[in-house]
TORKOL-4160 file (C-alpha; in steps of 0.2 Angstrom, whole numbers, padded with zeros to 4 digits, m for minus):
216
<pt num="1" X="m0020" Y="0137" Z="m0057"/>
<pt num="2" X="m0023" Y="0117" Z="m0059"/>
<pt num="3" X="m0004" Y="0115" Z="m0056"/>
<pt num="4" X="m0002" Y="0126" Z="m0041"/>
<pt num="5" X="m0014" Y="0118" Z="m0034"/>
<pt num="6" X="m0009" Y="0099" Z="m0037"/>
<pt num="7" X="0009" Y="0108" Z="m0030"/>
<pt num="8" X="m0001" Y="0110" Z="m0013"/>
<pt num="9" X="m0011" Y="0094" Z="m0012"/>
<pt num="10" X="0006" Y="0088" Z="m0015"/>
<pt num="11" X="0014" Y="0096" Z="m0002"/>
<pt num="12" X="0001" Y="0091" Z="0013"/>
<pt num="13" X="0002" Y="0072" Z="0006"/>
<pt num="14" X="0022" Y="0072" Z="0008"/>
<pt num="15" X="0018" Y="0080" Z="0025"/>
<pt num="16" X="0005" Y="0066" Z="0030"/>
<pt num="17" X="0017" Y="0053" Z="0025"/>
<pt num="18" X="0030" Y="0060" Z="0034"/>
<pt num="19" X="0023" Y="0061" Z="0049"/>
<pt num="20" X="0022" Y="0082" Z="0051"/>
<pt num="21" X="0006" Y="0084" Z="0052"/>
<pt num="22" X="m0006" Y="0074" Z="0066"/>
<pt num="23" X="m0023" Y="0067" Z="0065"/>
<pt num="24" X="m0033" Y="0085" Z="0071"/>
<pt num="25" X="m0018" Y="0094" Z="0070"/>
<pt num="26" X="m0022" Y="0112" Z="0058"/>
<pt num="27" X="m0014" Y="0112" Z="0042"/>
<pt num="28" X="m0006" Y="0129" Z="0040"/>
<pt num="29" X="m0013" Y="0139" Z="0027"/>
<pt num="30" X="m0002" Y="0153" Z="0027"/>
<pt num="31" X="0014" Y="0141" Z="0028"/>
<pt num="32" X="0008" Y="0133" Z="0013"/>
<pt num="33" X="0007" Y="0151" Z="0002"/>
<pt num="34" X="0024" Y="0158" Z="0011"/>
<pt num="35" X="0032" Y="0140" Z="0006"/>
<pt num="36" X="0025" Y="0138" Z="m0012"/>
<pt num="37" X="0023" Y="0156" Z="m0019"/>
<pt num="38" X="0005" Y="0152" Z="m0020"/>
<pt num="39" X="m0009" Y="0163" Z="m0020"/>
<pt num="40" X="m0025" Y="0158" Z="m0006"/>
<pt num="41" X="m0035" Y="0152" Z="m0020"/>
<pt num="42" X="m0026" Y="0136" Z="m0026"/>
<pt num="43" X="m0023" Y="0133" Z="m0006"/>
<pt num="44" X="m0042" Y="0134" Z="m0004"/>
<pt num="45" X="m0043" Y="0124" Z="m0020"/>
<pt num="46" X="m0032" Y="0110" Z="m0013"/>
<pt num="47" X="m0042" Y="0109" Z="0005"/>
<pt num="48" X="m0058" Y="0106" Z="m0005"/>
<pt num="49" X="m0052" Y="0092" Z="m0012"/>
<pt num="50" X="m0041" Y="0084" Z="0001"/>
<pt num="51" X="m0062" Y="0086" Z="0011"/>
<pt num="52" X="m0069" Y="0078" Z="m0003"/>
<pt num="53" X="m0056" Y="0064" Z="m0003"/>
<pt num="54" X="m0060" Y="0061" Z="0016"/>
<pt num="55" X="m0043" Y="0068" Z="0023"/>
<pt num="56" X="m0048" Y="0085" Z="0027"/>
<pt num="57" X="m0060" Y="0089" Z="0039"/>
<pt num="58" X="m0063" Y="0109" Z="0036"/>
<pt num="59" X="m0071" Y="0119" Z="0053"/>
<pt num="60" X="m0077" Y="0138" Z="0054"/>
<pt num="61" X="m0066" Y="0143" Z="0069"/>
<pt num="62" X="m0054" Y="0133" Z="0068"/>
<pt num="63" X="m0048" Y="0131" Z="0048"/>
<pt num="64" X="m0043" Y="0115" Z="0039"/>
<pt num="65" X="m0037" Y="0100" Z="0051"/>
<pt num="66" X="m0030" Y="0084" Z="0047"/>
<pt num="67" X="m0046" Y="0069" Z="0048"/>
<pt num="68" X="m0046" Y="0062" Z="0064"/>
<pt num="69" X="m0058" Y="0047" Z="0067"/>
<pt num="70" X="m0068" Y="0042" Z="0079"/>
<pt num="71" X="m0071" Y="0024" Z="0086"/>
<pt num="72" X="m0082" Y="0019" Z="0075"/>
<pt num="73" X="m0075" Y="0029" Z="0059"/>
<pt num="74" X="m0058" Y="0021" Z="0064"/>
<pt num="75" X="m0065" Y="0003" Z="0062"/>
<pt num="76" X="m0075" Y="0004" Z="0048"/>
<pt num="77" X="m0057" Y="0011" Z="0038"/>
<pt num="78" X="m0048" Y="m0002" Z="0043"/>
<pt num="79" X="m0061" Y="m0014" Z="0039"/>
<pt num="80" X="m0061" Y="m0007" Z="0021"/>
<pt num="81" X="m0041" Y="m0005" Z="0020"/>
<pt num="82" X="m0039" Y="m0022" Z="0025"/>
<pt num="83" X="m0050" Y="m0028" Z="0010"/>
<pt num="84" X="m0039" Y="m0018" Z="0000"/>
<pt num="85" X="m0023" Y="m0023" Z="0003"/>
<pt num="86" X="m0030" Y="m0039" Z="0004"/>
<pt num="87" X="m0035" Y="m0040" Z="m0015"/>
<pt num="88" X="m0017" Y="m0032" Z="m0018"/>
<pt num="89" X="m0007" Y="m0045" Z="m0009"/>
<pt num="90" X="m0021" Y="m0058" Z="m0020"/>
<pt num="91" X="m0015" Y="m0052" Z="m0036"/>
<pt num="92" X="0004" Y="m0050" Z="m0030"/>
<pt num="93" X="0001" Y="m0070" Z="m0030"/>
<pt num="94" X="m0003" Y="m0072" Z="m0045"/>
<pt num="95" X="0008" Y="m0058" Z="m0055"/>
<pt num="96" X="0022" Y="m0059" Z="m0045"/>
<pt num="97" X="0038" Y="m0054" Z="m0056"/>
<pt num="98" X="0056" Y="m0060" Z="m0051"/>
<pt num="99" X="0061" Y="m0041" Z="m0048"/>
<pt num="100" X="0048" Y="m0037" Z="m0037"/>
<pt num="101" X="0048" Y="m0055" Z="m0028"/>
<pt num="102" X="0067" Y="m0050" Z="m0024"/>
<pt num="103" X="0062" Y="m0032" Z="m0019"/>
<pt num="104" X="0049" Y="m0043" Z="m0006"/>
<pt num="105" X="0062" Y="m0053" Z="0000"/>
<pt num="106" X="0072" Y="m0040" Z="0005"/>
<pt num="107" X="0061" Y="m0029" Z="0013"/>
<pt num="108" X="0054" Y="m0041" Z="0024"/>
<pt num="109" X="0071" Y="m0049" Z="0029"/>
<pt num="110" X="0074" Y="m0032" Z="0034"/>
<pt num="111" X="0058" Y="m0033" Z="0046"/>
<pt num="112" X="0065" Y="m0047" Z="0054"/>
<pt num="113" X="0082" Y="m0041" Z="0057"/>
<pt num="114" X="0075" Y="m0024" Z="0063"/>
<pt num="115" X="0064" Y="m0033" Z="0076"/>
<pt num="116" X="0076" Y="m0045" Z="0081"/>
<pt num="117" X="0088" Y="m0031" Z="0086"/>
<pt num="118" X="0079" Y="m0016" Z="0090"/>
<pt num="119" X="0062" Y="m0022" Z="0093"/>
<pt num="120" X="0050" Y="m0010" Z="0097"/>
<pt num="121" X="0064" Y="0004" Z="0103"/>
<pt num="122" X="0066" Y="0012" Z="0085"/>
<pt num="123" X="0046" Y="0012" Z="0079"/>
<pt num="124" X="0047" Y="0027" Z="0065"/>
<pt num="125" X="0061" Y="0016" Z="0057"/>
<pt num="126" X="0052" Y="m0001" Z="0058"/>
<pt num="127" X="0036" Y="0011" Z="0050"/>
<pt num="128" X="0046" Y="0016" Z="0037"/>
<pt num="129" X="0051" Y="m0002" Z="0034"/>
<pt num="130" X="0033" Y="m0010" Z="0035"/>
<pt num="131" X="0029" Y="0005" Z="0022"/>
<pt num="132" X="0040" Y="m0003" Z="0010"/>
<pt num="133" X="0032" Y="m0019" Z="0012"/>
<pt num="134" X="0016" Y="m0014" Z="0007"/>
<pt num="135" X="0021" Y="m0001" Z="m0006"/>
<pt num="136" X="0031" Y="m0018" Z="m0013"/>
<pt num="137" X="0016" Y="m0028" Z="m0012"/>
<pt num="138" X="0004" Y="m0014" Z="m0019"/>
<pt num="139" X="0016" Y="m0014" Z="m0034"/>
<pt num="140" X="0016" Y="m0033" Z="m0037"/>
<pt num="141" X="m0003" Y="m0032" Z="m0041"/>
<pt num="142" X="m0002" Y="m0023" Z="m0055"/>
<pt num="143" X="m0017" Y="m0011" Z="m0053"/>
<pt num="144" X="m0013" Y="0007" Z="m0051"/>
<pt num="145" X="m0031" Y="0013" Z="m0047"/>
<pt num="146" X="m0032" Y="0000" Z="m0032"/>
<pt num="147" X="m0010" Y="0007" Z="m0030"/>
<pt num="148" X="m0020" Y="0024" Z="m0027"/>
<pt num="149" X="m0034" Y="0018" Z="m0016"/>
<pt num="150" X="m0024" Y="0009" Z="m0005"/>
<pt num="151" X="m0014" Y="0027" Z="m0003"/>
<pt num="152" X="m0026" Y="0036" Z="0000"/>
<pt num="153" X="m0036" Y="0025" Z="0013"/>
<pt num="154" X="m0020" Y="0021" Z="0021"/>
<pt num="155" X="m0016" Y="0040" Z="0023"/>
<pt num="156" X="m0031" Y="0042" Z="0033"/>
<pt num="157" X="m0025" Y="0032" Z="0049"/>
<pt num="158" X="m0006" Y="0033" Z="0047"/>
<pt num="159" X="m0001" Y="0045" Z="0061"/>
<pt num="160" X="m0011" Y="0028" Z="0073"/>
<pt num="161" X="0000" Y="0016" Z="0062"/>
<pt num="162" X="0013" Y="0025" Z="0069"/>
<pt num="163" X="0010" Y="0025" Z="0086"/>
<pt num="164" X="0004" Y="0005" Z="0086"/>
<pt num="165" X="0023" Y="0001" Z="0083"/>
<pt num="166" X="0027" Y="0011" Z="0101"/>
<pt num="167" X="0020" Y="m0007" Z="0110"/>
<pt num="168" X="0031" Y="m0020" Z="0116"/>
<pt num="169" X="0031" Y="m0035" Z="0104"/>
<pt num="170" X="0020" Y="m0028" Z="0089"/>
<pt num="171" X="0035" Y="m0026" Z="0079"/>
<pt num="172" X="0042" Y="m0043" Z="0080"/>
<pt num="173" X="0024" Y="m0049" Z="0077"/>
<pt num="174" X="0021" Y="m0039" Z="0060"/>
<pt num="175" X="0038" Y="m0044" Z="0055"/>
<pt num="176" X="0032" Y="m0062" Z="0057"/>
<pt num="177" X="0016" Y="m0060" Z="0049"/>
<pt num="178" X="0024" Y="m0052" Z="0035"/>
<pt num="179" X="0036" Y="m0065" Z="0033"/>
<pt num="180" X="0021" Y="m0076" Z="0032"/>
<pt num="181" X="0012" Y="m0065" Z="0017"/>
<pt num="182" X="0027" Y="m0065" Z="0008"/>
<pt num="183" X="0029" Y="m0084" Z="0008"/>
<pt num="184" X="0013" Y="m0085" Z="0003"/>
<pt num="185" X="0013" Y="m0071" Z="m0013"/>
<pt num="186" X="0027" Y="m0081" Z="m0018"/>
<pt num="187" X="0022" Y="m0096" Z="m0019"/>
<pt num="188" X="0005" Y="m0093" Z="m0027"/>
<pt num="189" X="m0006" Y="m0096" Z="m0016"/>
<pt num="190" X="m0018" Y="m0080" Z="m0019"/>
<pt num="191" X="m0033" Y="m0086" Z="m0009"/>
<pt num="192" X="m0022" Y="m0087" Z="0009"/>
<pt num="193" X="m0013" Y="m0073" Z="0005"/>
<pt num="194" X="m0028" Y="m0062" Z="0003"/>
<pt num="195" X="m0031" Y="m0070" Z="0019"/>
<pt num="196" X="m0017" Y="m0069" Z="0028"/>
<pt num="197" X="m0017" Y="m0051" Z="0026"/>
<pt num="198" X="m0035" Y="m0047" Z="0031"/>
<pt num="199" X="m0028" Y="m0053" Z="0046"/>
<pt num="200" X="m0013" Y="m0045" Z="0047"/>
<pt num="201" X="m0025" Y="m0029" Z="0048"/>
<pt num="202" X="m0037" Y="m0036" Z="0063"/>
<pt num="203" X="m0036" Y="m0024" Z="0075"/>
<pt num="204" X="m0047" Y="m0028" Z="0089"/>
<pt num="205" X="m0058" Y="m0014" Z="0098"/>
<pt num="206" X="m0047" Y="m0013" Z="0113"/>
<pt num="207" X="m0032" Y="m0010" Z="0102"/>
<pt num="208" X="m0041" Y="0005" Z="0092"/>
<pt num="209" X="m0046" Y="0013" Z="0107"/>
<pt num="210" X="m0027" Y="0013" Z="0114"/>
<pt num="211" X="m0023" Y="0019" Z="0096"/>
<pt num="212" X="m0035" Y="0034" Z="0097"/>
<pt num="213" X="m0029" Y="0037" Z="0117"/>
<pt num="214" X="m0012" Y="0037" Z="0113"/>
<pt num="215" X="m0013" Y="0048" Z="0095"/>
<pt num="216" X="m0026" Y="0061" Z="0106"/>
């Protein structure tokens, strides 16, 4: 039973990272027994957990939905998330590996050139490429529990991480501020990376609110 129900917690993770399922959007559970064979008790099993992790909200009428935030909720997770991958790109600084500082260098020269010729016209590929530079960093740090928060947390607010690449020149300024964090993770300089990347994650009020507007 354990394993069918990781299968499904599984399944709505891959779904959340992929963009199918929406902040307040119901999570199928009939989809999820036709798909996987299961039974409605390791389905059940798996919402309960996905609540207890924060990214399920559950509701008598209306099932298990995807967690949306509100104002305040939305602010106070990023506030937390920044810290997290702050401390990640702090450690990437000091245990940087030539692998993984090649693997950086690439991804972010692959922001720039996706933001100096599609700008902000192609935003689920630039996501997809700001992904990979912060699983790269995540990796770098060398800490798999904080690897596993930072998921988590980040799972939380990725359908408005999303959307904030939709406005004109956000994508040619995260490509720039990741070039700035790399440059700094690879030279060793852990305190203004940590830094730098608590910035990176500053979204102003304004900006959640047209987050949350344009998400619904």
């Amino acid at each position: 039973m354990a394993g069918q129900t990781d299968t499904v917690i599984d399944a709505i993770l891959t779904a959340i990272d992929d963009g199918e399922i929406g902040p307040g959007e119901v999570i199928d559970e009939q989809a999820l027994i036709a798909r996987h064979g299961v039974s409605r008790t390791p389905v059940r099993e798996a919402l309960i957990r996905l609540e207890t992790a924060g990214l399920v909200q559950r509701h008598a009428r209306r099932g298990a939905v995807l967690f949306k935030p509100t104002l305040e909720e939305f602010l106070g997770i990023i506030e937390v998330h920044a810290r997290l991958e702050a401390q990640a790109a702090g450690l990437a600084a000091r245990r940087l590996t030539p692998g993984l500082a090649k693997e950086l260098e690439d991804v972010v020269s692959a922001c720039e050139a996706h933001a100096k010729e599609y700008g902000s016209s192609r935003p689920e590929d630039y996501y997809r490429l700001n992904l990979g530079f912060h699983e790269v960093l995540a990796r770098a740090s060398g800490n798999p529990f904080l690897i596993d928060l930072i998921k988590m947390n980040a799972r939380k607010l990725m359908g408005y991480y999303r959307a904030r690449y939709r406005y004109p020149g956000s994508v040619e300024a995260s490509a720039k501020e990741h070039r700035e964090i790399a440059e700094l993770v690879t030279a060793h300089r852990r305190e203004e990376a940590e830094a730098a990347m608590e910035r990176h994650f500053n979204y102003d009020r304004g900006t959640v609110m047209d987050l949350l507007a344009a998400v619904g």
